[in-house]
MARMIPA-409555 format. One line per 3 residues: their letters; for each residue x, y, z of N, C-alpha, C, CB. Coordinates in nm, 3 decimals. Each point is the difference from the previous one (the first is absolute). Glycine has a CB too. Example, Ala and Ser with C-alpha at 12.3 -4.5 7.8 and 13.67 -1.06 7.14 Angstrom:
% residues 2
as> 1.319/-0.569/0.780/-0.089/0.119/0.000/0.090/0.120/0.000/-0.189/-0.117/0.125 ~ 0.154/0.222/-0.197/0.082/0.119/0.006/-0.077/0.109/0.073/0.118/-0.063/-0.215 .
END
This chain:
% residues 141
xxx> -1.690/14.845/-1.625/0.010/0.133/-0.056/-0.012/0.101/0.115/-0.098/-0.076/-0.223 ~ 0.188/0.157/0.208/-0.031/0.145/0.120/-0.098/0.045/-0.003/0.168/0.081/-0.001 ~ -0.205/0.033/0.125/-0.100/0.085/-0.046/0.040/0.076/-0.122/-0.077/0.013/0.226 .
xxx> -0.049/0.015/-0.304/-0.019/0.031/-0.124/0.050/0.187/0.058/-0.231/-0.241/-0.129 ~ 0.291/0.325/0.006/-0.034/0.139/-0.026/-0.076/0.025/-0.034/0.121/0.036/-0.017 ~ -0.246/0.063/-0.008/-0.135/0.013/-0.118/0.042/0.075/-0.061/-0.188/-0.032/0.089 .
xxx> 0.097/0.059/-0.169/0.039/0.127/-0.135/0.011/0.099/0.090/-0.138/-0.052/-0.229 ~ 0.237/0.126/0.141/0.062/0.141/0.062/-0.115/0.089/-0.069/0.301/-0.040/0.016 ~ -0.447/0.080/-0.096/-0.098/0.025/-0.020/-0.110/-0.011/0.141/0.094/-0.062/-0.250 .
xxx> -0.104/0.195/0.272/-0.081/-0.002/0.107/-0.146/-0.048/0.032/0.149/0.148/-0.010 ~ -0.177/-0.155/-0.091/-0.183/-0.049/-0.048/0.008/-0.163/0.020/-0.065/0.205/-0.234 ~ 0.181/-0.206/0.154/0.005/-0.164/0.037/0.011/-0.041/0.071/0.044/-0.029/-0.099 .
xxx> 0.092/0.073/0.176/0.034/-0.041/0.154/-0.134/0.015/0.089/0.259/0.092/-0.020 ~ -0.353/-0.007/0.040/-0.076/0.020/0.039/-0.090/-0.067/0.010/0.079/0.131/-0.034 ~ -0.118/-0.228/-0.088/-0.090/-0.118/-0.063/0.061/-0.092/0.046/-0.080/0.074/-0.198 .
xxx> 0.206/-0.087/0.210/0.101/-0.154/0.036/-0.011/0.017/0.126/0.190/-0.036/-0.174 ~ -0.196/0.100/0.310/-0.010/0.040/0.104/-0.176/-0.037/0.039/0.235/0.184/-0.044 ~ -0.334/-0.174/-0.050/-0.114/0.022/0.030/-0.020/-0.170/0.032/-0.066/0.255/-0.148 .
xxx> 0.115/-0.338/0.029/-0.013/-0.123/-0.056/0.089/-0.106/0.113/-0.029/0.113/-0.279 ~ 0.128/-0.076/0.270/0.057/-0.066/0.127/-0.076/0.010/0.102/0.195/0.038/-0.060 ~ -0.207/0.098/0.132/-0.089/-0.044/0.152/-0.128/-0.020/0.058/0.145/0.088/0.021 .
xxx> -0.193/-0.122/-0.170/-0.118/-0.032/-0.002/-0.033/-0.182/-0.049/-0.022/0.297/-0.044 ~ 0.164/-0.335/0.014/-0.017/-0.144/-0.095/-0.035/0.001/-0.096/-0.037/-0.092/0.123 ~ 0.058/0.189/-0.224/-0.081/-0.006/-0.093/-0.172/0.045/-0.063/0.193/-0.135/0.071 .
xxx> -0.238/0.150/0.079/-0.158/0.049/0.007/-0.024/0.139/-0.045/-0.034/-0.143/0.194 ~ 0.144/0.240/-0.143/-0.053/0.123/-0.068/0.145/0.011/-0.083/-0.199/0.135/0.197 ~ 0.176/-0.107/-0.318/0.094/0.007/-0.134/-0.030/-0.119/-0.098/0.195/0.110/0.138 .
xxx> -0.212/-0.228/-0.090/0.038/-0.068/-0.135/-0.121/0.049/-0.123/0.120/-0.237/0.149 ~ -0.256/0.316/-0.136/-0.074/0.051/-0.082/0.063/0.131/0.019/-0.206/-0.152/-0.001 ~ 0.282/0.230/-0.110/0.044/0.156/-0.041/-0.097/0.013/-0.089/0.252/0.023/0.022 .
xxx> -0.334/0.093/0.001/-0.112/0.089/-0.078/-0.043/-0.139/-0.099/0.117/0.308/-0.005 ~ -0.195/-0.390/0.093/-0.071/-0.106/-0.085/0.104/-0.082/-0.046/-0.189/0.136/-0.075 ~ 0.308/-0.137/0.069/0.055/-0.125/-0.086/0.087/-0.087/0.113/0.022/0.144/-0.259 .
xxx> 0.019/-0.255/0.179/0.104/-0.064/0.170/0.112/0.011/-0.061/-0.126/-0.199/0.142 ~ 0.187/0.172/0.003/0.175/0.052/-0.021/0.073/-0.085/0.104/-0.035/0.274/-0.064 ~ 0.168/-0.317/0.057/0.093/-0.095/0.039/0.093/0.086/0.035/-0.051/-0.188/-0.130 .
xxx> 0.109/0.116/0.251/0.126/0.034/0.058/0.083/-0.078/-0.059/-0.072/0.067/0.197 ~ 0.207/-0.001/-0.281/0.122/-0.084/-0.081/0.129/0.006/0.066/-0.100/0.051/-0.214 ~ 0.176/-0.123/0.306/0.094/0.046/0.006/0.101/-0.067/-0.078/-0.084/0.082/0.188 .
xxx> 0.206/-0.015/-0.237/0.055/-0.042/-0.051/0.225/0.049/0.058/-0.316/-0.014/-0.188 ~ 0.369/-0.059/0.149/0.138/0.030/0.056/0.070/0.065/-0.125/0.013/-0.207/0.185 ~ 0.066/0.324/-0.104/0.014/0.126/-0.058/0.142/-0.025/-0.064/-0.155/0.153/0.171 .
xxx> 0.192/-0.156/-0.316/0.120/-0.042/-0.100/0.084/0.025/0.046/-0.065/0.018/-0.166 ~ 0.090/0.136/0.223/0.135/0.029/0.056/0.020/-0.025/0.154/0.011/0.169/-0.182 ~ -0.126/-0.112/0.260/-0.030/0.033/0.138/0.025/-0.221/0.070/-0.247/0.327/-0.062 .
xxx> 0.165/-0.350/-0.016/0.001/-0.161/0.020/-0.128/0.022/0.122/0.314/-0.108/-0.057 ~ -0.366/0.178/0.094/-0.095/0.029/0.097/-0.148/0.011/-0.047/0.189/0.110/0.109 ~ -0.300/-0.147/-0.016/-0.163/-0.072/-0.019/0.003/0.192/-0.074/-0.148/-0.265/0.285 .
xxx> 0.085/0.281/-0.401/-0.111/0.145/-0.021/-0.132/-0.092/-0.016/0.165/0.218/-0.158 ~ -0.242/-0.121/0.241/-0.156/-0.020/-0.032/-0.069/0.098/-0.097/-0.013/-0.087/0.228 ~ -0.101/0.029/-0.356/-0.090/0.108/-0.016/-0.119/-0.023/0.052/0.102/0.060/-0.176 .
xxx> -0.199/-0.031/0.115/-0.140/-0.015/-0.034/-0.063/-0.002/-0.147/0.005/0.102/0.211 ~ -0.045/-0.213/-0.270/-0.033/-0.056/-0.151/-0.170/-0.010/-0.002/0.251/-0.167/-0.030 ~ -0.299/0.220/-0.065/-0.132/-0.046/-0.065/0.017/-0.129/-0.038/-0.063/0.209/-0.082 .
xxx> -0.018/-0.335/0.068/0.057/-0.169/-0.061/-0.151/0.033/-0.060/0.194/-0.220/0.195 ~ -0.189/0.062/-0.234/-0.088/-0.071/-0.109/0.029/-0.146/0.095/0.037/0.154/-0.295 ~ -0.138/-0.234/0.295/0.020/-0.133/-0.004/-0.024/-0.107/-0.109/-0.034/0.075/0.198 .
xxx> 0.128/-0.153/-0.270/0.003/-0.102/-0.050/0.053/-0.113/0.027/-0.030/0.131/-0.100 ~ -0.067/-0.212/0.140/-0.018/-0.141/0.039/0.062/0.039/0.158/0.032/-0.170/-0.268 ~ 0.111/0.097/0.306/0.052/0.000/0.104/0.133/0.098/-0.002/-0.117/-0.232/0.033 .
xxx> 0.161/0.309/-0.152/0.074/0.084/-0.004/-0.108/0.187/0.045/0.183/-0.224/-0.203 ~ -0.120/0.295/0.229/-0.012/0.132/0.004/0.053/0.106/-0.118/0.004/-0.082/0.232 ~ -0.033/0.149/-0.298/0.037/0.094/-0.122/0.034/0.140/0.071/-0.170/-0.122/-0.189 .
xxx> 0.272/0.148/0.169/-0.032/0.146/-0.011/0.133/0.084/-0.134/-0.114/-0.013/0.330 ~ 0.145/0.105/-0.300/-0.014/0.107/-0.133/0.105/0.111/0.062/-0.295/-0.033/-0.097 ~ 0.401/0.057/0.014/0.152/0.077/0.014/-0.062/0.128/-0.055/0.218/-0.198/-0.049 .
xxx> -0.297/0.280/0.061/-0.059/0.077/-0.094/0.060/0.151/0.069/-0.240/-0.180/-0.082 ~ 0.263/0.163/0.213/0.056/0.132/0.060/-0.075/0.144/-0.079/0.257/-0.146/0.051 ~ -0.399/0.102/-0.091/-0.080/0.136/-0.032/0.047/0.036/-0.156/-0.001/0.103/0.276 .
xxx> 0.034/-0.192/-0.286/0.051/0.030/-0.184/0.138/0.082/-0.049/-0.263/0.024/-0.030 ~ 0.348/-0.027/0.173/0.116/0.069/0.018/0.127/-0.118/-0.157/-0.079/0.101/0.382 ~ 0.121/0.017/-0.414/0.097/-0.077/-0.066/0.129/-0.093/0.042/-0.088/0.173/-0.107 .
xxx> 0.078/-0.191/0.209/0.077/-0.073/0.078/-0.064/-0.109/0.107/0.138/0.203/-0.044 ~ -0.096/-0.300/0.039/-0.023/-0.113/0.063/-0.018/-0.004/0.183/0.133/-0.077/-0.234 ~ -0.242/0.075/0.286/-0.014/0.005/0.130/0.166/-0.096/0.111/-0.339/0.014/-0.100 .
xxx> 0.391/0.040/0.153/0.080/-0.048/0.091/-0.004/-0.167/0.061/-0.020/0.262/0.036 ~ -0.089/-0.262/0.024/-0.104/-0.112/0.061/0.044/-0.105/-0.179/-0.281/0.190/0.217 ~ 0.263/-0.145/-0.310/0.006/-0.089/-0.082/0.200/-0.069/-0.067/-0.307/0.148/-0.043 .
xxx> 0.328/-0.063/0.034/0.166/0.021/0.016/0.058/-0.097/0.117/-0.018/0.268/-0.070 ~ -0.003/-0.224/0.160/-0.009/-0.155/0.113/-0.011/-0.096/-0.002/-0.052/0.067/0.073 ~ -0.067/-0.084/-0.137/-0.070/-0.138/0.005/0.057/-0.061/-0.150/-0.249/0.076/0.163 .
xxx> 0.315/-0.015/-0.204/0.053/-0.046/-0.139/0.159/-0.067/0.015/-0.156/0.209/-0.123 ~ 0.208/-0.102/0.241/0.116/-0.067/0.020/-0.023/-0.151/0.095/0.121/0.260/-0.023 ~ -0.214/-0.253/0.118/-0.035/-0.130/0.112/-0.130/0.014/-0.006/0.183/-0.009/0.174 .
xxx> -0.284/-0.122/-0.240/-0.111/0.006/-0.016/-0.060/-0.076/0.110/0.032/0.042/-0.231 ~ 0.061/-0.061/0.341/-0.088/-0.075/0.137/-0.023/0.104/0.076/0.103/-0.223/0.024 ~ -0.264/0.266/-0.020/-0.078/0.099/0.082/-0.057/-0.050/0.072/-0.022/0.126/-0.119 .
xxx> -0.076/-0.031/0.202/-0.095/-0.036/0.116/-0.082/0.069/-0.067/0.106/-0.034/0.224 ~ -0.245/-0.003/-0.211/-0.157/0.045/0.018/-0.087/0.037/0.124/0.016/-0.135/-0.171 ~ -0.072/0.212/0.170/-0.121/0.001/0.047/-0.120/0.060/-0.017/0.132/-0.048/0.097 .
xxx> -0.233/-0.063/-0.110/-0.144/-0.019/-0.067/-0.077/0.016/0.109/0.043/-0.157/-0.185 ~ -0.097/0.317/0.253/-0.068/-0.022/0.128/0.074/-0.063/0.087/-0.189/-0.004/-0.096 ~ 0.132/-0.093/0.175/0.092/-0.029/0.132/0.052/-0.109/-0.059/-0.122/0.079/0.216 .
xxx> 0.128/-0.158/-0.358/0.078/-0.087/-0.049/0.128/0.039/0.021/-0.153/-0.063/-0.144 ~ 0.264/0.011/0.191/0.153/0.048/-0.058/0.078/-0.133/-0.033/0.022/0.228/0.158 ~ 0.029/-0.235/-0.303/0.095/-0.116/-0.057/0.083/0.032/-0.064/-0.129/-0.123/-0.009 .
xxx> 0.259/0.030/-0.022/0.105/0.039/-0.091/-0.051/-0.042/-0.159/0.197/-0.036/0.208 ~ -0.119/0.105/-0.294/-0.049/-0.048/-0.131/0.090/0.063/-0.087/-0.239/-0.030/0.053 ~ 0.248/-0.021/-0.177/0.122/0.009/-0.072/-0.053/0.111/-0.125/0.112/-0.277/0.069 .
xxx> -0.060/0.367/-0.111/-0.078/0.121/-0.122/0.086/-0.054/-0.115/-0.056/0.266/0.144 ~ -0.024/-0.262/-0.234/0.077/-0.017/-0.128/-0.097/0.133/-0.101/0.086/-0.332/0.033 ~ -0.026/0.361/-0.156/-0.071/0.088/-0.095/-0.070/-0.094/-0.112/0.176/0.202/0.045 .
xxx> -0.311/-0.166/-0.037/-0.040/-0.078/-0.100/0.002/0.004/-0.137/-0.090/-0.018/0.154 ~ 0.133/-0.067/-0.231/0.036/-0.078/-0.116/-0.081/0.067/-0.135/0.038/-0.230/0.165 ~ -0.015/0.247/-0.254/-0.084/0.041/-0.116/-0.091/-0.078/-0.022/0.150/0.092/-0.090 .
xxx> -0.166/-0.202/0.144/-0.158/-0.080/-0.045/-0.067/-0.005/0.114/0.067/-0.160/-0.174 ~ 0.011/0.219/0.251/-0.134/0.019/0.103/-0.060/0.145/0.024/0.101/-0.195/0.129 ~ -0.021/0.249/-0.155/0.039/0.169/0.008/-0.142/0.061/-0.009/0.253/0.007/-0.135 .
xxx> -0.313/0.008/0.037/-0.130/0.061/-0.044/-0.098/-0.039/0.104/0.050/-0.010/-0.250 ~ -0.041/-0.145/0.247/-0.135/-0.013/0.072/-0.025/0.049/0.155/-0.006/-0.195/-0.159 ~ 0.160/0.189/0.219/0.003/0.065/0.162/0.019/0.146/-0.029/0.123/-0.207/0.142 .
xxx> -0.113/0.277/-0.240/0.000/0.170/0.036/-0.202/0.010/-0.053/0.366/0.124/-0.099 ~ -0.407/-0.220/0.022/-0.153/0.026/0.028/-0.039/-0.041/0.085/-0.047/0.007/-0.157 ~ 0.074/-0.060/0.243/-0.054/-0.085/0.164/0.079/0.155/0.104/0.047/-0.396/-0.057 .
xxx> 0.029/0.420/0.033/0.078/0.118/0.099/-0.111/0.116/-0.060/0.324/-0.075/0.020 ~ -0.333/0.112/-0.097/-0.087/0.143/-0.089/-0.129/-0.063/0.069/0.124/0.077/-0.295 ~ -0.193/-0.167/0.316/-0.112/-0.009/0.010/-0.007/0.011/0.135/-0.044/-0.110/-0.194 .
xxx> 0.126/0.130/0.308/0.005/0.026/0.145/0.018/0.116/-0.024/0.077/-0.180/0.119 ~ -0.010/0.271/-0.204/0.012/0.119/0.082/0.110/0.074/-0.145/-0.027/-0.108/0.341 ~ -0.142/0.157/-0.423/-0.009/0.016/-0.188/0.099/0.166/-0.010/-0.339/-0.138/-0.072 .
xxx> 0.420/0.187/0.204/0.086/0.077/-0.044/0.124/-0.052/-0.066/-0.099/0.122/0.157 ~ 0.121/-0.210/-0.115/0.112/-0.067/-0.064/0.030/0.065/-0.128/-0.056/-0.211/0.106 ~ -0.049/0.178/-0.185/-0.059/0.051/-0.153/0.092/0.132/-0.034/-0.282/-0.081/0.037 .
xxx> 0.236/0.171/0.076/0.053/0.150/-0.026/0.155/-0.047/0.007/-0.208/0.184/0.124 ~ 0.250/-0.217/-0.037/0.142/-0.026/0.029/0.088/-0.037/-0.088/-0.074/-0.045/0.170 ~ -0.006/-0.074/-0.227/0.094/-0.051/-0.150/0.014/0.105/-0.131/-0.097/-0.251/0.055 .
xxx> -0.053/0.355/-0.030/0.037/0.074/-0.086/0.112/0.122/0.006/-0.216/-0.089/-0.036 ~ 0.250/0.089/0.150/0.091/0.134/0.042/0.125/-0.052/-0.052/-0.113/0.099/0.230 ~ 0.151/-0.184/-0.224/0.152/-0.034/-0.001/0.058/-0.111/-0.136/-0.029/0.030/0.296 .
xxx> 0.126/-0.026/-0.325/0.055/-0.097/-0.164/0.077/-0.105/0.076/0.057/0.206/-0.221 ~ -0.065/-0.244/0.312/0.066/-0.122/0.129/-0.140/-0.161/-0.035/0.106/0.271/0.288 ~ -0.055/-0.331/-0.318/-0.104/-0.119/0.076/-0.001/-0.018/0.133/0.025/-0.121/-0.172 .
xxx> -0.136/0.132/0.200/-0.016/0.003/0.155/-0.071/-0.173/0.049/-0.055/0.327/-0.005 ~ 0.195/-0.378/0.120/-0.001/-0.111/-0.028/-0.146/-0.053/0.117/0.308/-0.005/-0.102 ~ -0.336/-0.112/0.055/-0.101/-0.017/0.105/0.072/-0.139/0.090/-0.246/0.107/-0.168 .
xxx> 0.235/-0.131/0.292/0.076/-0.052/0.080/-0.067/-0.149/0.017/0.083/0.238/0.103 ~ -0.074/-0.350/-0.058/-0.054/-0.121/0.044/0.065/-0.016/0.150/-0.030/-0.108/-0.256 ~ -0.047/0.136/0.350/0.040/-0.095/0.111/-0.049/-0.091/0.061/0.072/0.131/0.017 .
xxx> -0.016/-0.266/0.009/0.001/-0.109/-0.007/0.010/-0.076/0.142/0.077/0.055/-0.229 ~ -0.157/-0.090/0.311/0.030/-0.057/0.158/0.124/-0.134/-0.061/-0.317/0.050/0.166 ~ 0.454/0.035/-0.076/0.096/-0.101/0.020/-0.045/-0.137/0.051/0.137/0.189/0.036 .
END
């Protein structure tokens, strides 16, 4: 994979910048919660975008959450990963490939209460918007 682009969001880039040259040491805790580097290859561009994700851990997968702040529209980063679900991670100075899929209606509930319980804005988020806001599984390839 190329070098990654980061979010064109300056706060983030800023956080993705912090997290990179540090390995992970300063960023992967944002205001108390942890957060992952996602990159993913861009539908049209075909090129690495990077963000920065709040996760959840379950078992040996990572969770995280398309919630883009409760925007009625589907985060980009997720749109991507929908068209080519082979991403990269990084967990602190962990970095691996891993495959995203959207999780399933029987699993659905129990990972947006494992995601809400890292980081209980979520909550607000689902209430802003009439979208299901999908929650993500990533999976070490």
């Amino acid at each position: 994979m190329s070098e990654p682009t980061d979010s064109p969001v300056d706060w983030v880039k800023q956080h993705i910048d912090r997290y990179v040259a540090s390995d992970g040491a300063d960023g992967q805790l944002w205001q108390g919660v942890p957060t992952l580097l996602l990159t993913v290859t861009g539908r049209s561009s075909g090129e690495a975008r990077r963000t920065a994700l709040i996760y959840a851990e379950d078992g040996n997968d990572v969770i995280v959450v398309a919630s883009k702040g409760g925007a009625d529209e589907h985060p980009q980063w997720y749109l991507n990963l929908l068209a080519d679900p082979d991403v990269h991670v990084q967990v602190g100075p962990r970095r691996y490939a891993a495959t995203a899929r959207t999780a399933g209606p029987d699993e659905r509930d129990r990972l947006w209460a494992l995601a809400a319980t890292v980081f209980p804005t979520y909550e607000q988020y689902r209430a802003r918007t009439a979208r299901e806001i999908p929650v993500v599984v990533l999976s070490p390839a």
